[in-house]
TORTILO-935392 format. One line per 3 residues: for each residue z negated, y, x negated of C-alpha. Coordinates in steps of 0.25 Angstrom, whole numbers. Each point is the difference from the previous one (the first is absolute). Layout:
Z:Y:X ~ ...
***
This chain:
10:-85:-83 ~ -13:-6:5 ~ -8:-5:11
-10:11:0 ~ 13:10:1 ~ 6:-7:13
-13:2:6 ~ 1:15:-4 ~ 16:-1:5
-6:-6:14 ~ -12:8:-1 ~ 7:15:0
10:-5:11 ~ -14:-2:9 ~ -3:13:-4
12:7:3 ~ -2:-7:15 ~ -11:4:1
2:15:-3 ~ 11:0:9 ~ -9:-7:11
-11:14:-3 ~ -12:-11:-3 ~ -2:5:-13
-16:3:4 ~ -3:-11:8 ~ 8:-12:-5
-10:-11:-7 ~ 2:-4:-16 ~ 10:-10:-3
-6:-13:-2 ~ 4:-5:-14 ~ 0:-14:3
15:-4:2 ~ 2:-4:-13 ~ -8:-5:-13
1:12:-10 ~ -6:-2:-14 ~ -11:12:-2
9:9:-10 ~ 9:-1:13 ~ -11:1:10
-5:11:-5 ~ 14:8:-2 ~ 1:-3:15
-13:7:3 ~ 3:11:-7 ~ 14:1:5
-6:1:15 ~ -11:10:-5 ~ 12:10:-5
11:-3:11 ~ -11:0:10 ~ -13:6:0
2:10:-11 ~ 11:7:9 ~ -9:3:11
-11:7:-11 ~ 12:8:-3 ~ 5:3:13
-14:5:3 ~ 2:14:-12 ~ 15:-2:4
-4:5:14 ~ -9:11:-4 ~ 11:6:-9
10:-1:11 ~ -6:0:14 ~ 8:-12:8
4:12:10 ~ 7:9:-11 ~ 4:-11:-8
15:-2:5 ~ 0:17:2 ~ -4:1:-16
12:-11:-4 ~ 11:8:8 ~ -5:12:-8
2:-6:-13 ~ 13:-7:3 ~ 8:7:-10
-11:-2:-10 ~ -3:-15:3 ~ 17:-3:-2
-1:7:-15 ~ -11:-8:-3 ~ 8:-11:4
10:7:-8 ~ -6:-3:-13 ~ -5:-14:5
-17:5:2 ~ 2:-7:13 ~ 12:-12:5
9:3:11 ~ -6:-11:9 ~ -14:8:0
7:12:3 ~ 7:-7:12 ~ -13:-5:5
-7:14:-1 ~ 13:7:8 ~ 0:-12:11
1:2:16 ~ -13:5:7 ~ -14:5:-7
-3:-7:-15 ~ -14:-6:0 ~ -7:-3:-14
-3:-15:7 ~ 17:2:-4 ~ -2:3:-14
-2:-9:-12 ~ -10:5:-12 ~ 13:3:-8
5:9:9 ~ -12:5:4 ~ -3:3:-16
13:6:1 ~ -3:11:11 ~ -15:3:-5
5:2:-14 ~ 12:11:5 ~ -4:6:12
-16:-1:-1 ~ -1:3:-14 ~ -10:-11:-2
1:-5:-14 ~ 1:-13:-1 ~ 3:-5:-14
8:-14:-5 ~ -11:-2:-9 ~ -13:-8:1
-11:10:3 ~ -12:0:-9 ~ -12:-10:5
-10:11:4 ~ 10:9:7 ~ -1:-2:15
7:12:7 ~ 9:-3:10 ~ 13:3:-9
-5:-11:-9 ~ -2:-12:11 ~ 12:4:6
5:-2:-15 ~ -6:-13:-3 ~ 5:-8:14
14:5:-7 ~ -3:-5:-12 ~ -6:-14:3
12:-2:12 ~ 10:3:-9 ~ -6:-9:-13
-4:-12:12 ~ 16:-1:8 ~ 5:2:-14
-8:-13:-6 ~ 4:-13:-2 ~ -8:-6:13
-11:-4:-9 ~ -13:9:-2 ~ -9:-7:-7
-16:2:4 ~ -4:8:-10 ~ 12:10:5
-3:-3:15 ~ -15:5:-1 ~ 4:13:-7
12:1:10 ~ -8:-3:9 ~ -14:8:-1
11:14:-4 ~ 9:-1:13 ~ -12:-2:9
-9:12:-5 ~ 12:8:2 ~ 3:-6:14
-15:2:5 ~ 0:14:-7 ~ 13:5:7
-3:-7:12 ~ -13:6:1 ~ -6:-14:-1
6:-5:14 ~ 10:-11:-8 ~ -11:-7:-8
-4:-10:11 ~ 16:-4:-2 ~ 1:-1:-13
-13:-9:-1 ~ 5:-9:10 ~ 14:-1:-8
-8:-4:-13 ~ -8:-11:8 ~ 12:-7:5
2:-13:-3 ~ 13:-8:-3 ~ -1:-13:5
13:-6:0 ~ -2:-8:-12 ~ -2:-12:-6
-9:-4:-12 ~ 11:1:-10 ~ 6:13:7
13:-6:7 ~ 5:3:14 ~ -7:-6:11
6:7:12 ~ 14:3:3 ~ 7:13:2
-2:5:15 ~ 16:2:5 ~ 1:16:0
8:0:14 ~ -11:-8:7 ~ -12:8:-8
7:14:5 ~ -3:-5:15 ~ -12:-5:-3
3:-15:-1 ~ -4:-9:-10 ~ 10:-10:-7
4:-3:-12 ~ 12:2:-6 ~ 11:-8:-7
10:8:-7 ~ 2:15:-5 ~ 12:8:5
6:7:-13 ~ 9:11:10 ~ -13:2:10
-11:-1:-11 ~ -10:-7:7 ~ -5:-15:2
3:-8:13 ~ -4:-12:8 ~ 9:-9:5
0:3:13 ~ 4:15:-3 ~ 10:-7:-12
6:-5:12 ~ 2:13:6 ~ 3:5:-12
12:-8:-2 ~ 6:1:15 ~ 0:16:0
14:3:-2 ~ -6:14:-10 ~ -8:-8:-9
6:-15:3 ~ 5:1:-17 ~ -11:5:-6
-4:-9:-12 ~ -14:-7:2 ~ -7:-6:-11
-14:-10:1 ~ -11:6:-1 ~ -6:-9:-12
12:7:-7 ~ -2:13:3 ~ -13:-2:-7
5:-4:-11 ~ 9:10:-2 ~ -4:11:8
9:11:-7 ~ 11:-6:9 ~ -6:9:12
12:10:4 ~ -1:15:-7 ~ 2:10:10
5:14:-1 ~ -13:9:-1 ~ 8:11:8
4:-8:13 ~ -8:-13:-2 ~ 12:-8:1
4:-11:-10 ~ 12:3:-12 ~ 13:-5:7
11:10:-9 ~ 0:5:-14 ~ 5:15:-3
7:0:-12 ~ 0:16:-2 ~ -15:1:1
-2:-13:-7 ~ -12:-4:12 ~ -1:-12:10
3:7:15 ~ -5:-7:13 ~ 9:4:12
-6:13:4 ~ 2:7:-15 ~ 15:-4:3
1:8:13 ~ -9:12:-6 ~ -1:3:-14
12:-8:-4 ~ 10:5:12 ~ 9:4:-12
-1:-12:-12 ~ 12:-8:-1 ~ -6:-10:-11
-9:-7:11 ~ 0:-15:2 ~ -8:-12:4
-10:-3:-11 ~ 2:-14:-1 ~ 15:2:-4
-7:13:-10 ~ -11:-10:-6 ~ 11:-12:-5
8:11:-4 ~ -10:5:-10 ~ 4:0:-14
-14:5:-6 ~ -6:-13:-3 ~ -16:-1:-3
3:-5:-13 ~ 12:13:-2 ~ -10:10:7
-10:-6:-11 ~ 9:2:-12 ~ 3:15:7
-15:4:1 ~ -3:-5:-14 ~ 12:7:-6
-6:12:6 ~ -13:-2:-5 ~ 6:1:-13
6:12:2 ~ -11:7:5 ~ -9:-7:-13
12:7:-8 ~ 1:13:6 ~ -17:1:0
-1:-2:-14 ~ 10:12:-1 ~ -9:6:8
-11:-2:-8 ~ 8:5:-13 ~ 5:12:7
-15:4:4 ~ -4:-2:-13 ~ 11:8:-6
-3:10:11 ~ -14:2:-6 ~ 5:2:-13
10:10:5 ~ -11:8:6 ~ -9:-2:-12
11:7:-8 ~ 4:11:11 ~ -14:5:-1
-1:0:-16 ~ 13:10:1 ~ -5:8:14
-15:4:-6 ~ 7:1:-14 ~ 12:10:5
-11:6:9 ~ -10:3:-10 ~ 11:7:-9
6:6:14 ~ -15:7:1 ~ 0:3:-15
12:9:2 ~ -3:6:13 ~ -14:3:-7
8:8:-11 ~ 8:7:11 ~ -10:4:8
-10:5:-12 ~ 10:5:-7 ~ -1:13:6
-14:1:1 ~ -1:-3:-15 ~ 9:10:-3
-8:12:6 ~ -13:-6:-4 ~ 7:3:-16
3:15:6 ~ -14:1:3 ~ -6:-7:-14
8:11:-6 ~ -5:10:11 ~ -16:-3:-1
4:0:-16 ~ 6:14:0 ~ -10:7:8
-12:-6:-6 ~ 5:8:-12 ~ 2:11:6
-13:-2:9 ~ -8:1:-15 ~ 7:12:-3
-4:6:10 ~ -14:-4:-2 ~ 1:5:-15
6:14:6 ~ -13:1:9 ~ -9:-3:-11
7:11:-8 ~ -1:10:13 ~ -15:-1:-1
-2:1:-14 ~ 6:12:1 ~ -7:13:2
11:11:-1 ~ -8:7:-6 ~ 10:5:-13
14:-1:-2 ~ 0:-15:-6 ~ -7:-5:15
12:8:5 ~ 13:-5:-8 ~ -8:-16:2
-1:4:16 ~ 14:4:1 ~ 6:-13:-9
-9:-7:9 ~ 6:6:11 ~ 14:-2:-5
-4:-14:-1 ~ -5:-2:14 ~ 13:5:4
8:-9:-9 ~ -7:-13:5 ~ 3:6:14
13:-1:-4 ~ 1:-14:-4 ~ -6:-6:11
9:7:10 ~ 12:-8:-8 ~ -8:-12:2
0:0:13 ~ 14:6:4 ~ 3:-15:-4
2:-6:13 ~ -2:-15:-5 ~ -13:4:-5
-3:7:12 ~ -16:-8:4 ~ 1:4:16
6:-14:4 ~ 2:-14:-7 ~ 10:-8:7
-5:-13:2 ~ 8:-7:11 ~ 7:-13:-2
15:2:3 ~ 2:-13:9 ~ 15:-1:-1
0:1:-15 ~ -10:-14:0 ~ 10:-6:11
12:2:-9 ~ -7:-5:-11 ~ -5:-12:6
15:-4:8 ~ 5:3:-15 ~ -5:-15:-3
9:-9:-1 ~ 1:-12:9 ~ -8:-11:-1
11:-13:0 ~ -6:-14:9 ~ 4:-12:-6
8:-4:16 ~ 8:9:10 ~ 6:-1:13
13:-4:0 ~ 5:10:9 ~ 7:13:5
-13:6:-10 ~ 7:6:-11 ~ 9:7:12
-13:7:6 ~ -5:7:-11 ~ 13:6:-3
-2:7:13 ~ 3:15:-1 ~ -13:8:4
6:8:11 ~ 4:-13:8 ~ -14:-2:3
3:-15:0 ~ -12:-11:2 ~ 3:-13:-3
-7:-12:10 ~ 4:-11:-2 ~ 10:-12:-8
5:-10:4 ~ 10:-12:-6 ~ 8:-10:8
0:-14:-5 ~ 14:-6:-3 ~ 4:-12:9
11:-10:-2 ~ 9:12:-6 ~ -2:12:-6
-5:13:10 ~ 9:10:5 ~ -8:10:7
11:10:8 ~ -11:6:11 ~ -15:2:0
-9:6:12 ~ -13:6:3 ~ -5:-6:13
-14:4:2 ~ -11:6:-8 ~ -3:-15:-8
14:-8:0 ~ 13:1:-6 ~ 13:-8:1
11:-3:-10 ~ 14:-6:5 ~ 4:-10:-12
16:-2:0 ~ -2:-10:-12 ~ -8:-9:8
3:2:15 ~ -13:4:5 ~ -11:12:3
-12:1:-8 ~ -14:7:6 ~ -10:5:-8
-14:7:2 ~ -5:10:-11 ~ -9:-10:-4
12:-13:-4 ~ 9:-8:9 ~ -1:-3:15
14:-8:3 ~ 13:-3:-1 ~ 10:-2:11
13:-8:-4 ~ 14:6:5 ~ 13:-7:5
7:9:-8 ~ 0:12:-12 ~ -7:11:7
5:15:-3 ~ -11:9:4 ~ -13:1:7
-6:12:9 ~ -13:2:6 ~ 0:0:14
-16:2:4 ~ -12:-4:-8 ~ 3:-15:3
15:-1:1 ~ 11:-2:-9 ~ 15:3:1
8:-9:-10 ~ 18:1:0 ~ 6:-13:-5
11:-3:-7 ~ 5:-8:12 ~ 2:13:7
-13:0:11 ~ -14:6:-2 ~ -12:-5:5
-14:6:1 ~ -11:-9:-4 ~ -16:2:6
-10:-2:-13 ~ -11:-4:10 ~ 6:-11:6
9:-3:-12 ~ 12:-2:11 ~ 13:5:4
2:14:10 ~ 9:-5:11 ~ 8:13:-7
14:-4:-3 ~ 12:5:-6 ~ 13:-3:-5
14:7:-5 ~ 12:-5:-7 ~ -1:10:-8
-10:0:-12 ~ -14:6:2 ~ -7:8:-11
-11:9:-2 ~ -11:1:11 ~ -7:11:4
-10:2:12 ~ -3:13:7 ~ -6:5:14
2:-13:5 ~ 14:-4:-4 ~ 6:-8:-12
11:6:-9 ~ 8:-8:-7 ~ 13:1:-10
10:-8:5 ~ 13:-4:-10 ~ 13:8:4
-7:7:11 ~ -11:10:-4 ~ -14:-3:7
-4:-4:13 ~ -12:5:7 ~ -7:-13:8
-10:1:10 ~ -11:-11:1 ~ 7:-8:10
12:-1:-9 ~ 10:8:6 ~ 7:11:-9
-2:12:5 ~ 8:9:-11 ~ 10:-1:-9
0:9:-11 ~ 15:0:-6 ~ -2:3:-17
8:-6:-10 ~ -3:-8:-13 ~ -2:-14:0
-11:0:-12 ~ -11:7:6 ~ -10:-12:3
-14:8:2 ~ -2:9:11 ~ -13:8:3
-3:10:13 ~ -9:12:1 ~ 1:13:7
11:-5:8 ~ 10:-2:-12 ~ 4:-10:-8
0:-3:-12 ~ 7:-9:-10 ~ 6:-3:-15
14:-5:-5 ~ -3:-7:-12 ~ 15:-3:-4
3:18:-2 ~ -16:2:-3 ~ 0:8:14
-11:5:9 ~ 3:4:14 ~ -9:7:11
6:0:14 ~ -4:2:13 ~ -1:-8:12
13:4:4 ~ 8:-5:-14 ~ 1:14:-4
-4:1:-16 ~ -12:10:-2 ~ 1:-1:-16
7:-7:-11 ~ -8:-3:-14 ~ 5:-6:-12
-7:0:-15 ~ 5:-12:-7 ~ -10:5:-12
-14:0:8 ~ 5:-14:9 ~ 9:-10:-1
4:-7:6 ~ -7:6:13 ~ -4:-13:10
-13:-3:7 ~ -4:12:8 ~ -12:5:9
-3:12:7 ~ -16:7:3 ~ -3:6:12
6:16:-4 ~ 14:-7:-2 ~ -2:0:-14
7:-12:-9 ~ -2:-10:-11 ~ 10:-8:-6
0:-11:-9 ~ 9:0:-14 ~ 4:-13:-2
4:3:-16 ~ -7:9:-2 ~ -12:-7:3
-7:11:8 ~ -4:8:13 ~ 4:13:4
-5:9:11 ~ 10:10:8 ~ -5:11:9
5:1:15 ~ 10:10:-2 ~ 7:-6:-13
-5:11:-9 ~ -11:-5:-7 ~ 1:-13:-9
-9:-7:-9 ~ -5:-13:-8 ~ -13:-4:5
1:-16:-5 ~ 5:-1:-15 ~ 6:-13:-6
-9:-9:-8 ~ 1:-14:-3 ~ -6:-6:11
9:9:8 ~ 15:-7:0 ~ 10:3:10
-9:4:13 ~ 6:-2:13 ~ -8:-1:12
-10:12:4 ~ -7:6:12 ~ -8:10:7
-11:-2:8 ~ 1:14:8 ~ -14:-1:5
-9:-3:-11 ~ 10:7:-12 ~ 2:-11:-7
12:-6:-10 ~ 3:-14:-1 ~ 9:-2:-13
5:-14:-3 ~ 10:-5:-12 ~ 10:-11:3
-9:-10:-9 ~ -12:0:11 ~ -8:11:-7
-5:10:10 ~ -11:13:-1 ~ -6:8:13
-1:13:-2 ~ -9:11:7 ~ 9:15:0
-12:9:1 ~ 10:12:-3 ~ 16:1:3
***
């Protein structure tokens, strides 16, 4: 760190003063002659005080016209639930976000250009891009765009512009100030560029001393002596004396000035939430605290402590973080060169796909071609015959004409010709009647239309084109789908092995994006999004099931005989508690209530506060899974390959039992019409039962990505099926027809 950034450090503390003091406007340029600055310094100061300072104002100035300073904090209380998901998907921090919803009116003078950018970009539509605007573009958007661009490439520097740099810096930022500003803010900016700095000597070194900061604040001058590291400001030594007699800040540690700069990355970093300096370390976020986080965000962490004791604790050395960061590089050389040859293959791939598409196509046309001109070609041959046949008899007739008028009838010979000729007349008469019985023949229609089904029979008739890579998922069991499912697969998805292998006994739907898998070979529950992995949440002990309590709850039993509810957008525990000596099994949620099967009793019905409201008395110890729908229950005994319907009262509804179409029967769910589906756990498949027991079939076949299925659920609003083998291989299905 260097000189020209401690003047910035002290600089933005000024300006923070004086936007709390509401002088913006009216307070003079800051005089640049405390300390000697080389010029690439000097001139990274200017430019720092053009953007923190001047260049806010040009922007409050199309700030204001897009929200009038009257309607701005009406507008902000109108977008509140839009401003929190775009701090949601982190477009704007949590701190803007408090200074927009603070007590009383919000004033632009409040606002930073960030924030300002922010609101302009999402609630004016303004467009203001992250790029640098092309050189003859002037439009408001694109100033706007450029005081971005240049603030964010100036703070981001190494405190050093050189002149070159500075005069292009420069001459962009201040024609977009003057533009936006409507030229009210050039006199200031040509008053910044003429200041002098005249605190140096000949060679560049300090000539004057640091003022104290405690003594400046009240307009004093003094000159301080040492740099408190907790208070991160300089001090004289008459408030050194204070200092040190004032029982809050008597053992803060103090450092000489001259050392400070030396060395000023000694200066205290605070938290950027609550401006107070690190004091604690949480281990579970991995995150230096300061007090307040402990109070708020961190009520709940148990792994906080002081972060001195959390620094010479560290194990990850420099050196070991080193080693760790090039060990990684090397991986990720490795895996890119994969990359690289899999992208290449994938080329090639696709290079021999088309060969065998346009070559399996062309002969696909070919043959559709013969179908569909196969009839036309056979009556055009009728009709060849046809024209041939009557154009010999069209000349006989001719001839018979001729002869008719040749012949006079004047003796008996023109007689006798005139009645063979008449004979003959009749004769071809004859014989063009029987050509035209023939109904192939018949010339009133040729049939011309393409029979579309007969081409689409032909084309699916191809054979399937094989890739060269495949999912390795539940695929093969979706195409073996029967037709009159009306099953759409969604999505797959594959839990990664831990410390031991997976043993997926439960699976639920939570809301339209995430799943959960309960993992008894590695104690935990896995979240997942359609698109990969969200989160794992480690457990005490084996879990037995998981339920879904609403879009963003979790009901999970374990082994140690309790259930707990767990909240996916705070990621902590429900204050929901419950225990029995007896073990718990299967979970199931309905109208606001939790089922569960509880060993040597049958199933207990639990409302929300944890009290059991309802026992229901049933027999059989291995019936794990439980499922609720149309006030009755439903549930499989896998050890006599038995499944029961009840209702509420423990009364059984209906019995079934098919050893040859599922067996074992395990995991089972219910849809909204009381229909169920069970998972075979040798039989490798899923079967779907109608709600009166009648009606059975497989809808899920066995394949060889499809070994022993277990967990599965129904999500009863969206009709979907979640379907997951004990090995971490899970599929989402949509059920457009039951």
């Amino acid at each position: 760190m260097n000189i020209g950034f401690i003047v910035y450090l002290q600089l933005c503390k000024t300006f923070i003063n004086i936007a709390h003091s509401q002088v913006v406007h009216a307070t003079p340029l800051i005089k640049l002659d405390k300390m000697a600055l080389e010029a690439s310094e000097e001139n990274f100061l200017r430019l720092s005080l053009l953007v923190l300072r001047i260049a806010p104002r040009a922007v409050r100035q199309h700030f204001d016209k897009e929200f009038h300073p009257k309607v701005i904090t009406k507008v902000l209380r109108q977008n509140y639930s839009k401003l929190h998901v775009l701090r949601d998907k982190r477009i704007i921090s949590s701190s803007q976000l408090s200074l927009l919803f603070q007590n009383g009116e919000v004033s632009s003078d409040d606002l930073d250009i960030p924030t300002m950018f922010v609101l302009l970009r999402n609630l004016a539509d303004v467009q203001i891009t992250t790029h640098l605007p092309y050189s003859t573009d002037f439009t408001i958007e694109s100033d706007l765009a450029r005081l971005g661009f240049y603030r964010k490439q100036i703070l981001h520097s190494q405190h050093k512009i050189s002149n070159t740099d500075f005069k292009i810096f420069w001459d962009t930022i201040t024609g977009a100030i003057i533009r936006l500003s409507d030229g009210n803010l050039k006199d200031e900016c040509e008053s910044l560029l003429k200041e002098s700095s005249s605190g140096a000597d000949e060679k560049g070194n300090i000539t004057k001393q640091r003022q104290c900061d405690v003594c400046d604040f009240k307009n004093i001058k003094a000159s301080s002596v040492v740099w408190c590291l907790n208070c991160d400001e300089s001090l004289c030594q008459h408030c050194l004396d204070h200092h040190f007699s004032h029982k809050l800040s008597r053992y803060h540690e103090c450092i000489k000035i001259e050392d400070y700069y030396k060395d000023p990355s000694m200066s205290t970093i605070t938290c950027s939430e609550h401006k107070q300096q690190f004091d604690f370390f949480c281990e579970g976020h991995h995150i230096p605290i300061c007090g307040l986080c402990v109070m708020n965000d961190h009520n709940f962490c148990q792994l906080i402590k002081p972060i001195q004791i959390a620094i010479k604790q560290s194990d990850e050395t420099k050196h070991e973080l080193y080693e760790k960061a090039a060990k990684l590089l090397q991986n990720v050389d490795v895996i890119t060169k994969d990359v690289q040859g899999n992208l290449k293959s994938y080329e090639i791939e696709k290079g021999k796909v088309r060969g065998q598409l346009r070559s399996r196509l062309k002969a696909a046309a070919e043959e559709a071609e013969k179908l569909c001109l196969k009839e036309i070609s056979h009556n055009e041959n009728l009709a060849n015959i046809l024209f041939r046949n009557l154009s010999k008899h069209q000349k006989e007739i001719k001839r018979l004409l001729k002869n008719l008028n040749i012949n006079k009838g004047q003796n008996v010979r023109d007689f006798i010709s005139m009645l063979q000729i008449g004979d003959k007349i009749k004769e071809q008469e004859e014989k063009i009647q029987c050509l035209l019985k023939d109904k192939d023949i018949n010339t009133s229609h040729v049939a011309t239309d393409v029979d579309p089904l007969a081409v689409k029979n032909i084309v699916c008739s191809m054979r399937e084109i094989s890739l060269s890579s495949a999912l390795n998922t539940l695929e093969e069991s979706g195409a073996q789908q029967k037709k009159e499912t009306g099953i759409i697969k969604m999505a797959d998805f594959n839990v990664e092995n831990k410390t031991n292998d997976n043993d997926i006994r439960g699976c639920a739907i939570i809301n339209d994006n995430v799943v959960c898998f309960a993992d008894r070979g590695n104690n935990r529950l896995i979240f997942m999004t359609l698109q990969g992995y969200q989160k794992e949440i480690k457990l005490t002990c084996e879990p037995v099931d998981i339920a879904t309590v609403d879009h963003a709850k979790v009901a999970v039993s374990l082994y140690d005989n309790t259930i707990k509810i767990i909240n996916i957008e705070s990621w902590k525990w429900e204050d929901f508690s419950f225990s029995d000596e007896n073990t718990i099994g299967g979970l199931a949620f309905y109208k606001n209530q939790i089922f569960s099967r509880v060993g040597g009793i049958g199933y207990l019905i639990i409302d929300l506060s944890g009290k059991v409201q309802q026992t229901l008395t049933i027999e059989g110890s291995n019936m794990p899974y439980v499922s609720v729908s149309q006030d009755r229950l439903y549930s499989a005994r896998w050890d006599t390959g038995e499944i029961f319907c009840y209702d509420l009262q423990g009364k059984t509804n209906w019995k079934f039992e098919n050893k040859s179409l599922v067996n074992p029967p395990n995991g089972i769910t219910t849809d909204s019409e009381g229909n169920a589906y069970v998972t075979g756990s040798f039989s490798n498949n899923v079967i779907f039962i109608s709600s009166d027991g009648k009606e059975t079939k497989e809808i899920i076949s066995s394949s060889k990505n499809f070994k022993n299925p277990i967990a599965i659920d129904y999500d009863k609003k969206t009709d979907r099926l979640l379907v997951s083998v004990a090995s971490g291989l899970g599929c989402l299905f949509l059920m457009k027809n039951k």
